[in-house]
DRENZA-894615 format. One line per 10 residues: number of its first residue (from 1); their letters; for each residue y, z, x of C-alpha. Coordinates in steps of 0.2 Angstrom, whole numbers, plus 5000, padded with zeros to 4 digits. Layout:
NUM) a) Y Z X  ...
end
This chain:
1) xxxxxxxxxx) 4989 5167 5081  4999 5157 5095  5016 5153 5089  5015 5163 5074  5031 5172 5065  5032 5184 5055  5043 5174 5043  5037 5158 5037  5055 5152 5030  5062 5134 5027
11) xxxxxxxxxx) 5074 5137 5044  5058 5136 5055  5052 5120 5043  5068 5113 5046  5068 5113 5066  5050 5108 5065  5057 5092 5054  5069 5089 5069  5058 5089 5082  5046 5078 5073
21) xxxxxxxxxx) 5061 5066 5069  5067 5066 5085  5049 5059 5092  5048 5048 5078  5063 5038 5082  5060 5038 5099  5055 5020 5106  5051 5028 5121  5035 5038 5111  5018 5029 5109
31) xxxxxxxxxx) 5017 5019 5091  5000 5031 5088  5012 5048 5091  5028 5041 5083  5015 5036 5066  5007 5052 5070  5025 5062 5068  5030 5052 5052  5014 5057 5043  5019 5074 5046
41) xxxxxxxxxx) 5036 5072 5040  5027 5067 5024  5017 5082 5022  5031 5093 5025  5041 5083 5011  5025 5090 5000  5024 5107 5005  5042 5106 5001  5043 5101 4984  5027 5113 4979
51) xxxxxxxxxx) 5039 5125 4985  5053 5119 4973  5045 5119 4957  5032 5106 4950  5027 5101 4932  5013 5109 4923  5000 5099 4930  5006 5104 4947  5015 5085 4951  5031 5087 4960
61) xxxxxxxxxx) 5047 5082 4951  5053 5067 4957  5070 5058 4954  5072 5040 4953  5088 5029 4955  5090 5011 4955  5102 5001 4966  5101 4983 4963  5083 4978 4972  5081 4995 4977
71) xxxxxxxxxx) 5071 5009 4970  5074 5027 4976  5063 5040 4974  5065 5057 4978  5057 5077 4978  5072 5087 4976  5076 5098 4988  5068 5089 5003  5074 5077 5015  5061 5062 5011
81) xxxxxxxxxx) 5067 5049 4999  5054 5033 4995  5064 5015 4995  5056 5004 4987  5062 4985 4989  5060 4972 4974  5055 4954 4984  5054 4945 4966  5036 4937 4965  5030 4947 4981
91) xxxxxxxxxx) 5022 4964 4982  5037 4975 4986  5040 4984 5001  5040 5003 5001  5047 5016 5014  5049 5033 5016  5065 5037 5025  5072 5055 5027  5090 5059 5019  5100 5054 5034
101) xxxxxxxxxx) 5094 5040 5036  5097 5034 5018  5115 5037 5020  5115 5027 5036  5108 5012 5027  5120 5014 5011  5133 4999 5016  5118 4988 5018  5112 4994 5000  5130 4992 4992
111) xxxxxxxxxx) 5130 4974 4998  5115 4968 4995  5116 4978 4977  5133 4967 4976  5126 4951 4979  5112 4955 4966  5122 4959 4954  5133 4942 4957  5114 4933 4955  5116 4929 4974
121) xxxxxxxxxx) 5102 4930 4984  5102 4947 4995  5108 4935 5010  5101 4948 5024  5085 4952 5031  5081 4967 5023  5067 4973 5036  5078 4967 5051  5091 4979 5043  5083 4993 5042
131) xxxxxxxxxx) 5076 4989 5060  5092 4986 5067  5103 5003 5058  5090 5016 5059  5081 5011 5077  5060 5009 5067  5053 5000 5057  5049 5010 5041  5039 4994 5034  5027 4993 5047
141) xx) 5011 4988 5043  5017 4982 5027
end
């Protein structure tokens, strides 16, 4: 089989990761290849966490933290991490975001988490921020 090896191990999963990154957050990349790479990231992030252990039922374990508005869920011991955004009265927003990228958006969750927790409105755009410090829009469509 055509680019076959012998060793099927995470260190080949991982460059495929970063060559599927790299093309999703490229703006030069058609929306349709860009969506196309950020599904796989997904099913990576799957295969991933059957590899690290699952319940009895065969569900993945997952790992959830709250931060003021924000959600975070998480398969251990892959990158992907699901953000889900409480819009009080609106359907929340949900994004999946790689590891990386969570810790580039931390300030903006610390001071939006801050604000909440002073009963102040998040005073930010919380899509344009995620637009604006990680280059895509994780929302789209949404």
């Amino acid at each position: 089989m055509r680019g076959a090896r012998d060793d099927d191990n995470s260190t080949n999963l991982d460059d495929v990761e970063r060559r599927l990154r790299d093309i999703r957050d490229n703006p030069e990349k058609s929306p349709t290849l860009r969506a196309l790479a950020q599904y796989q990231l997904e099913r990576i992030a799957a295969i991933r966490a059957m590899a690290c252990g699952a319940s009895a039922d065969g569900t993945p374990a997952v790992s959830v933290r709250r931060l003021g508005p924000f959600t975070f869920s998480a398969i251990p011991d892959t990158s992907i991490v699901a953000v889900e955004v409480d819009r009080r009265g609106a359907a929340p927003l949900v994004a999946v975001v790689s590891a990386e990228e969570i810790r580039i958006l931390t300030p903006m969750f610390e001071h939006v988490r801050d604000r909440a927790a002073r009963g102040q409105p998040a005073g930010i755009d919380v899509r344009a921020a995620f637009l604006d410090l990680l280059g895509h829009d994780p929302f789209e469509d949404r």
